[in-house]
N, C-alpha and C positions, 0 to 999 in steps of 0.2 A: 470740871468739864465732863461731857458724858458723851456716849457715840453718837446721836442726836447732831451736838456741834462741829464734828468732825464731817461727818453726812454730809451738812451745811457748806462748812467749807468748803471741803472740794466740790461741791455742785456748783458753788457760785463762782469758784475759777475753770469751771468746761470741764473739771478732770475727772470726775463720775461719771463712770458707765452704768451701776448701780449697787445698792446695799443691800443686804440679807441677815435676816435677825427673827428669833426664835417667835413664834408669832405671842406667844404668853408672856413675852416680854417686850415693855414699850422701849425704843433707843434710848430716852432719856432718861430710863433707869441704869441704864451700862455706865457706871463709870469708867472715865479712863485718866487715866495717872501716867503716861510714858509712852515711848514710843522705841522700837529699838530692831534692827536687822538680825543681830546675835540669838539663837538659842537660847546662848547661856547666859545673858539678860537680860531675860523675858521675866517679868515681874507680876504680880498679882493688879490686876487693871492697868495693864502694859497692849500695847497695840505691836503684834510681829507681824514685819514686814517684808514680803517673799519676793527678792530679788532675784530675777536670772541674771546668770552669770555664762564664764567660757566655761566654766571646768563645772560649776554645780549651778541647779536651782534650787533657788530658797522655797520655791512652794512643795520641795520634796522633804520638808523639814518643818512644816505646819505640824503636823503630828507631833513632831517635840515639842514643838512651842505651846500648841496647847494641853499639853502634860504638865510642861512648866507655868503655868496658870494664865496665860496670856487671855485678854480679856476680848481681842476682835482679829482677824488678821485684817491686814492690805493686801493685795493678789490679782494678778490680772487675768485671771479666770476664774469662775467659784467650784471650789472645792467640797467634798462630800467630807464637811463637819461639820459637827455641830457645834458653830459655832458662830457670833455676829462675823460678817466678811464687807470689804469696802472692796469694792470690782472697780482696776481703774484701766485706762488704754496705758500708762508709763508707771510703772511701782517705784523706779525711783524719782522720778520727776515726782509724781503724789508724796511720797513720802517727805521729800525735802520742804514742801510747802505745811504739808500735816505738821512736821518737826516744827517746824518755826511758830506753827501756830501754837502746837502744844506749849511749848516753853515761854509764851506769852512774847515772842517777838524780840528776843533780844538784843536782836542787832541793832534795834531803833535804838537803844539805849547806851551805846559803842559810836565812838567815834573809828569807822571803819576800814584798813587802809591791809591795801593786798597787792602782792610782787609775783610777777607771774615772769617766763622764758627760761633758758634751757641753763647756762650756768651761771651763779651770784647772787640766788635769791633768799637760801639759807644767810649768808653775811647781812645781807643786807636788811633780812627782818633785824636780825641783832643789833645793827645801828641803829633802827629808823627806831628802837627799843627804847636803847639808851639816851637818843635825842629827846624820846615823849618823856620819859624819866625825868631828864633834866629840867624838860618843861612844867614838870609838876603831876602829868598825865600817868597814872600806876596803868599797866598795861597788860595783857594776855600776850601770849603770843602762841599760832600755831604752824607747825612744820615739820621738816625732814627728820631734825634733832631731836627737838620733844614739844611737849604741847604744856603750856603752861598757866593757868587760872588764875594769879596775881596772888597767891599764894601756895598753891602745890603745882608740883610737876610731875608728869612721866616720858619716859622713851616713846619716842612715834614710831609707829609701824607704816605707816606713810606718809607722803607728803602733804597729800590733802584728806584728814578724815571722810567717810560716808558720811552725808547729808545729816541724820540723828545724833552723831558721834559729835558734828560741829556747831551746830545749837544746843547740845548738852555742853558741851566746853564752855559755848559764849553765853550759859544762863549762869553757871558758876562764875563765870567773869563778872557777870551782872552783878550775883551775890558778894561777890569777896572786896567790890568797891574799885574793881577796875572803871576805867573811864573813855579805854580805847583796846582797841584788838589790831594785831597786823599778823596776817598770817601769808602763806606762800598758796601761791593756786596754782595748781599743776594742771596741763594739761589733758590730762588723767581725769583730774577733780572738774574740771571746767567742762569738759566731754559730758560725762555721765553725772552731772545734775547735783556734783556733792555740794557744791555753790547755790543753788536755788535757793530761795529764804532768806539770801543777804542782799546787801546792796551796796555799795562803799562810796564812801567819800575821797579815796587820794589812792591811784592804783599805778604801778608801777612797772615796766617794763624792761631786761637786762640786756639780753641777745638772745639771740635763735643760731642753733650748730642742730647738725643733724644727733639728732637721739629719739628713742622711741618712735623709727618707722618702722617697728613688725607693728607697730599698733594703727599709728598715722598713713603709712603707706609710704605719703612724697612732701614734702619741703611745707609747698602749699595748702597742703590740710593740715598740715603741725602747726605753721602760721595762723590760720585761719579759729583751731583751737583757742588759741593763745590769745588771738584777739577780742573775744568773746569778754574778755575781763574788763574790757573798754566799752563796747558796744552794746553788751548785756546784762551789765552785772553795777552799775554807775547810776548814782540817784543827785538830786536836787545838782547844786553847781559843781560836782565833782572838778579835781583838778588830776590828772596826769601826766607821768612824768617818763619820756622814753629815751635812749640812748640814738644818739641821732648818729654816732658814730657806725652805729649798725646797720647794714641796708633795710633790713626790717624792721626799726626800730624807726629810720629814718620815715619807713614808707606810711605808720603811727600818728608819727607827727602830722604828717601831711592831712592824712583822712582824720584827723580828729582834733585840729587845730581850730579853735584856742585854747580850749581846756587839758591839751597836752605840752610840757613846757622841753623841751630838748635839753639834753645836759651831755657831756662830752668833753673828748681833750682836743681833738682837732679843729672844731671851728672854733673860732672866739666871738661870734656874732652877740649883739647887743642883745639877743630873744633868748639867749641858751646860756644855762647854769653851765660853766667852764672851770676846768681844774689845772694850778700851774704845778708841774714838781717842782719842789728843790730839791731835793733829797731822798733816797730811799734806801734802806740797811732792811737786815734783817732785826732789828731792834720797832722798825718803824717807818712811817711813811712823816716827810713835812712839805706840808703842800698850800697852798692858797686856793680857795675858792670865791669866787665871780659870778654874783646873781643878774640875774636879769636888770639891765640898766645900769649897767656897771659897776655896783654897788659894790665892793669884797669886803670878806670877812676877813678879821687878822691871820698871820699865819698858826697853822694848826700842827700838833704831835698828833699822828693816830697812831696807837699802837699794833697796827696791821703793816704787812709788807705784801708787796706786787702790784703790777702796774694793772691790771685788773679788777685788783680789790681799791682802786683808784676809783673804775667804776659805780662799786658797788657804795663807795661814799658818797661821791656825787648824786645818786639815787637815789639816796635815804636824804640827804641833802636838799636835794630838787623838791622831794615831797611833802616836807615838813617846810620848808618855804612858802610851798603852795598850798597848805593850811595856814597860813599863816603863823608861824612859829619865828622867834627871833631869834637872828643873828648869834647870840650869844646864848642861846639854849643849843642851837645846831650847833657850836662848835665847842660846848660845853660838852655832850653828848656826845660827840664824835670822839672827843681826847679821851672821855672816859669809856670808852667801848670793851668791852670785855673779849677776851682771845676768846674765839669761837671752836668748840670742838670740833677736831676735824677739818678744819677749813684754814689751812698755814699753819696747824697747829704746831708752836714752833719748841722744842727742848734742845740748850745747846751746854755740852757738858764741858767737865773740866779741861778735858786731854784734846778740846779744838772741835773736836765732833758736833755738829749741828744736827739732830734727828728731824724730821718734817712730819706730821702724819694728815693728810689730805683726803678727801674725798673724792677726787680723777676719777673718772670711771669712762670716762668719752674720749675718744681721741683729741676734742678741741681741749676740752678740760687738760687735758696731760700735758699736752703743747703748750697753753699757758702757765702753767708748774713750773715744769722746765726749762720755761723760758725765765721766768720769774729766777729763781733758782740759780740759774746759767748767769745770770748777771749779775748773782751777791757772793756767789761761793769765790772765797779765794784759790781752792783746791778742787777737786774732782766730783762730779755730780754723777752719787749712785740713787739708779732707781729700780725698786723692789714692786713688782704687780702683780694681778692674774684678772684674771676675768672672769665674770659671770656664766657659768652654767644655764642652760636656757633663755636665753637672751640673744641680744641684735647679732648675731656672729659675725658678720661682716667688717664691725668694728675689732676683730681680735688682729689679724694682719696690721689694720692701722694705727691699733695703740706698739705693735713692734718696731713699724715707722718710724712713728713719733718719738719713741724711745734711741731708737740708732740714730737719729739725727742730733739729736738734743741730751743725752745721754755719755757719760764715758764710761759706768759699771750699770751692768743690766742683772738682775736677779729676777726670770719669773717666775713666779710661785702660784700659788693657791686663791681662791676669790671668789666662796659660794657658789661650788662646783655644779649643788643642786642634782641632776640626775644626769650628769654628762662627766664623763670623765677628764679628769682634771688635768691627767699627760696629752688628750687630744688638745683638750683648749691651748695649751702649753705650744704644742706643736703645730696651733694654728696663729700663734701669735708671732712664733721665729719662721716662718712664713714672711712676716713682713718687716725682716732687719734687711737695713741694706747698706751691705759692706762699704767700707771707705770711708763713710763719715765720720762722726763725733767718736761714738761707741769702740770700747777699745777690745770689750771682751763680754759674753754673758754664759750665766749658768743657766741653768732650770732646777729648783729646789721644791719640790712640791710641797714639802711641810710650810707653812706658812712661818710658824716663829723660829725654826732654824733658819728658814730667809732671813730672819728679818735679825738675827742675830749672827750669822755670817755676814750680813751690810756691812751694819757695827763694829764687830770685831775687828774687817779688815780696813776699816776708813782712815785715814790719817788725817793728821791736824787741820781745819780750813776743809775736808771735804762736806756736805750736806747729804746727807742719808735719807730719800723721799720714800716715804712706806705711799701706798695710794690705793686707792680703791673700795676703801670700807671705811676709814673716816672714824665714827665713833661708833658705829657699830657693836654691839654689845654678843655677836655671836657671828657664827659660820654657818652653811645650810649645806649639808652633808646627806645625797640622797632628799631626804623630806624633812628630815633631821634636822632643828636649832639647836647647833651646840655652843655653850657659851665661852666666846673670845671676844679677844677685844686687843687692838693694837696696839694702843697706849700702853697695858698691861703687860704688853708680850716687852716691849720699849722698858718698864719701867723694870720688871724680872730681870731683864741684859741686865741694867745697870746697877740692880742692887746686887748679882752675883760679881760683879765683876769689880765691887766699891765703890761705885761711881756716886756721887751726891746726886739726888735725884733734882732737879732743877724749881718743880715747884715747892718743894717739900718747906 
């Protein structure tokens, strides 16, 4: 491929403003080999691509890139280098289509299946994982957790890669013999264009709670983000699948019927994938599930617990139905699901103790924890948090809330303080305890793992110990600072000083 082709391309989809290249050199002699946003990236016939941003622009970082040998930029202004430039009106819109192009299209070659809304989508890639698994389908999978190529993995740094980041994924996926991709689309990702260049076959919808309105603003534009996954982003017969139980989920259904199929516990209608419990422990959920036209599957073991992550089965359920996946592969897949990091992550030791390590970070999230939680503990439900540092503040009052309602040991701690001090957030969160209810008493522990080993210590037999907010997190942000922690860690340290049999060991 040379700059010539790339020229092409975006001209022929409107996104060229224009191109600039050395005049003693014709375009189709530029090769180009990559495409990448990163600096330290930038490869020998690599295309850098100068993003604005809130805090930096990338076109203040051409200069580096072309040190580091980068063969053309993308930029929405031209620049005084020398250097070939591709001048668009959106560098990342341009970019994400350039990506796709470079890497010769991978998506085409994926069976392509994406879960977008505010809590459940992490889980629910994992199922809809292990379901294609079962079906024979080897899979990618990208998200919150990590991003995975069908043979290697790493830690995510967010939930939806940069546009280049996720056609680089999905050409390795190509390569390594996967056959399908499910990843989570945020709507972050779905906003700023990191989605452009795919298209999906089977897309999925959880529920919508308030999060990320310093970015959204109000309800209605997070919505509206969100819906984008259905409306913009869906090729040839797509099928999806929304929680009807959710007024937003519901309102899905409506504008995108019949290629979106409802799934839920409250209606039992003959149109909507339906879930019955019988049972739920913290060992496990057993439930029945109800396709459209009555059809059920036999009763199923998921090794998941809460009546939320009931949802998040049904989801993965609904979807894989709606590709047409059978019966017996869905509930093949589902019994074999693997404990998701972070998400119920559940260790329950010898001396009664239950540890939880969770991902909460929302007041709705916490609320459903705790409520989960509330309803299996035989003994007293402690909950250990803090909150983020630069972030939604509004929600700190209301995860105190949630916590004095639903709560009877409070511990808040620590939670990537980032550049705000971690006693204010502290003391904006018991702001929002209110007396009389559940909560019998709380501290404030700012270290995080003497939190979170003060829980433990004092729990007796039957109580459940919820750590929350960081999930699987591999570190803490301290000022600008990644320092590396990690919850489980700090959980598994308690217990080996203390003798305890570590529970996966």
């Amino acid at each position: 491929m040379n700059f010539h082709d790339c020229v092409a391309h975006l001209d022929q989809l409107g996104l060229l403003c224009s191109a600039t290249w050395d005049q003693a050199t014709q375009p189709t002699d530029i090769g180009i080999r990559g495409i990448t946003h990163h600096t330290s990236k930038v490869t020998g016939g690599g295309i850098f691509c100068c993003l604005p941003g809130i805090h930096h622009d990338g076109h203040d970082f051409a200069p580096e890139a072309c040190r580091n040998g980068a063969a053309a930029l993308l930029c929405e202004k031209p620049l005084l280098l020398e250097i070939p430039q591709l001048i668009v009106k959106d560098s990342r819109q341009a970019m994400a289509v350039l990506a796709a192009f470079i890497h010769g299209f991978p998506a085409n070659s994926l069976k392509m299946i994406a879960v977008t809304g505010t809590n459940g989508k992490s889980t629910t890639t994992y199922l809809t994982r292990s379901i294609l698994a079962a079906a024979g389908l080897p899979t990618g999978l990208l998200g919150t957790i990590m991003y995975h190529d069908g043979r290697n993995e790493e830690l995510a740094d967010r939930t939806t890669p940069e546009s280049d980041e996720v056609q680089e994924w999905l050409s390795k996926m190509v390569r390594n013999g996967c056959k399908a991709c499910v990843m989570e689309a945020s709507s972050h990702g779905l906003e700023l264009a990191r989605l452009s260049g795919c298209l999906f076959d089977a897309v999925g919808f959880t529920n919508l709670t308030p999060e990320h309105l310093d970015f959204h603003g109000n309800m209605e534009t997070y919505f509206a983000a969100k819906k984008k996954l259905f409306s913009d982003f869906t090729r040839g017969s797509w099928v999806g699948a929304s929680n009807v139980d959710d007024p937003y989920g519901a309102r899905l259904v409506e504008e995108f019927s019949p290629n979106v199929i409802p799934y839920g516990l409250a209606n039992e209608s003959a149109d909507n994938v339906h879930g019955t419990i019988h049972s739920m422990t913290l060992e496990g959920i057993r439930l029945r599930i109800t396709f459209p036209g009555g059809k059920a599957c036999r009763d199923l073991n998921v090794p998941l617990t809460g009546r939320y992550n009931i949802y998040n089965i049904l989801l993965s359920a609904t979807m894989a139905w709606g590709l047409g996946l059978t019966e017996d592969d869905i509930c093949h897949g589902l019994e074999q699901a693997p404990q998701v990091p972070g998400r119920l992550e559940r260790y329950l030791f010898g001396n009664g103790v239950c540890c939880v390590i969770d991902y909460a970070h929302s007041p709705d999230a916490l609320r459903n924890v705790l409520k989960t939680l509330g309803e299996l503990a035989t003994g007293r439900v402690w909950s250990v948090f803090g909150m983020g540092g630069n972030r939604y503040a509004p929600n700190r009052p209301l995860m105190g809330k949630v916590a004095s309602e639903l709560a009877d040991e409070l511990v808040i701690t620590m939670d990537n303080p980032r550049l705000e001090d971690p006693a204010l957030i502290a003391g904006q969160i018991e702001e929002g305890l209110v007396e009389g209810l559940r909560l019998g008493k709380h501290r404030v522990i700012l270290d995080r793992p003497e939190a979170i080993h003060f829980a433990l210590d004092n729990a007796s037999p039957g109580d459940i110990v919820l750590v929350s907010g960081k999930g699987p997190e591999p570190y803490i942000i301290i000022g600008e600072d990644h320092l590396p922690y990690s919850d489980r860690e700090t959980v598994k340290d308690w217990a080996e000083a203390r003798g305890m049999e570590w529970p996966d060991a």
